[in-house]
N, C-alpha and C positions, 0 to 999 in steps of 0.2 A: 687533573680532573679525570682522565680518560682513564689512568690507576686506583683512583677509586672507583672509579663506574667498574674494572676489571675488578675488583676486589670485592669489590658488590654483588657483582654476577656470579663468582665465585664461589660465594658465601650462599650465593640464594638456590645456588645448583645442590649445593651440598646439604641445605636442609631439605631441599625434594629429594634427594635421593635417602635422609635419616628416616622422614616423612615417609619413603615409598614403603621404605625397611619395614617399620613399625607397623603401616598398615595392611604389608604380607602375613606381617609376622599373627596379626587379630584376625586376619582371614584364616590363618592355618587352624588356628582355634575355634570347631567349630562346635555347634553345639550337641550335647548328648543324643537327642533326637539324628540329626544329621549322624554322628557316627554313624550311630544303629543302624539305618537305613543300607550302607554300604557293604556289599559283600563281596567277598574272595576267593579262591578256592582252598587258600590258608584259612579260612571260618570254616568250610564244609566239612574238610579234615578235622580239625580240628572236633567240631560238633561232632564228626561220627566217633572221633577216639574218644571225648568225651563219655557218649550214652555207651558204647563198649564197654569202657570203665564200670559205669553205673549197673548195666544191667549184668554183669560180672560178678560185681558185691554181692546184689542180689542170691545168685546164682552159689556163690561159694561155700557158703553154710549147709547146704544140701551137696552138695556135688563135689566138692575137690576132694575130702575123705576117702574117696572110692579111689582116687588116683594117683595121690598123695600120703604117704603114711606120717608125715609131722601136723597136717592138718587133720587129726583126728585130734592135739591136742584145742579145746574151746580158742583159748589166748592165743594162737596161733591164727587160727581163723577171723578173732574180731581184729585185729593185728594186720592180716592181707584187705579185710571188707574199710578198716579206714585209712590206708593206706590207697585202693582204690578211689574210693570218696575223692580221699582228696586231692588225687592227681586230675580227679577228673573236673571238680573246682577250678583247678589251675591252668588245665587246658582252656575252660570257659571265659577265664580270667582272660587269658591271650587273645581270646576273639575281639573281633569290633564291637560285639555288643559287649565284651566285658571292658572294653575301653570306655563305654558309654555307660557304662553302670559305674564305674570308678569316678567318671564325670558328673553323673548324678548325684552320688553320695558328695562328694567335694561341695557342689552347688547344695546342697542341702546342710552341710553343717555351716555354709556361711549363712543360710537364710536360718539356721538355728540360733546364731550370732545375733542377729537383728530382731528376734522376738522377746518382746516385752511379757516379765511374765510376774504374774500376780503374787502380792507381797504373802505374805502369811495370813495377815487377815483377812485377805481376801478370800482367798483361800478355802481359810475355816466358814468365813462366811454363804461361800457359792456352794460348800459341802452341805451345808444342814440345810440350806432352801433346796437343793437335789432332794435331800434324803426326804426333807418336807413334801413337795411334790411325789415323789414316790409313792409316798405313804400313802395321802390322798389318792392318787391313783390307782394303787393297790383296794384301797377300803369300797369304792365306786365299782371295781371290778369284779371284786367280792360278793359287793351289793348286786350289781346286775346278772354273776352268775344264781345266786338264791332266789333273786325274783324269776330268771327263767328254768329254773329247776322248780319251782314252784307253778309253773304256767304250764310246761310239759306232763307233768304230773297230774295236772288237772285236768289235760285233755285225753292223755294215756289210762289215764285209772289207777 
């Protein structure tokens, strides 16, 4: 008896301890908001090398010419300005908030997954009572600018 009772104990220790696992592991997971909120001095860095980049590009289509004799060729310069760009994407990418944006988007194609979306006919049919409503609002808009172009007229001379 007392080796099954060990064997029980055993067994119930080692699911709290899978149990603890599993429910560190859903805390580590947090949510995109929470990311975002957290900073570092690897995000400051990073954010300034980033806008460095950016306002860089900016800057290189007027300015490197002067300093640089291969940047006088066009192809050369859009060549360094997206190149720029996109390191500077990639820096942002590394931050916590581009961890939380990466997060967001993930949570967003699964909730793109779960949206029900309208057959064809329906479709066509929500398109022409749109366009119907339009129309009628157009023609009432119409209508109310002529009668008050008609009203100011009357009072202007």
């Amino acid at each position: 008896m007392s080796k099954n009772k060990d064997n029980l104990e055993t067994k119930l220790s080692e699911a709290k301890m899978t149990a603890n696992a599993l429910l560190s592991k859903h805390k580590k997971n947090a949510t995109a908001v929470e990311v975002a909120k957290t900073r570092s001095t690897k995000d400051i860095v990073l954010w300034l090398v980033a806008l460095v980049a950016l306002l860089s590009a900016t800057l290189v289509n007027e300015h490197l010419p002067a300093y640089w004799q291969l940047a006088n060729d066009m192809w050369v310069r859009i060549g360094i300005i997206v190149v720029l760009i996109v390191f500077a994407f990639v820096c942002l990418a590394l931050t916590n908030q581009g961890s939380a944006f990466k997060v967001l988007l993930k949570d967003a194609s699964v909730e793109l997954r779960r949206v029900t979306w309208p057959s064809k006919q329906e479709t066509f049919q929500y398109t022409w009572q749109v366009l119907l409503v339009i129309g009628i609002v157009a023609v009432f808009v119409w209508l109310l600018d002529n009668i008050f172009n008609w009203l100011v007229g009357l009072f202007i001379g």
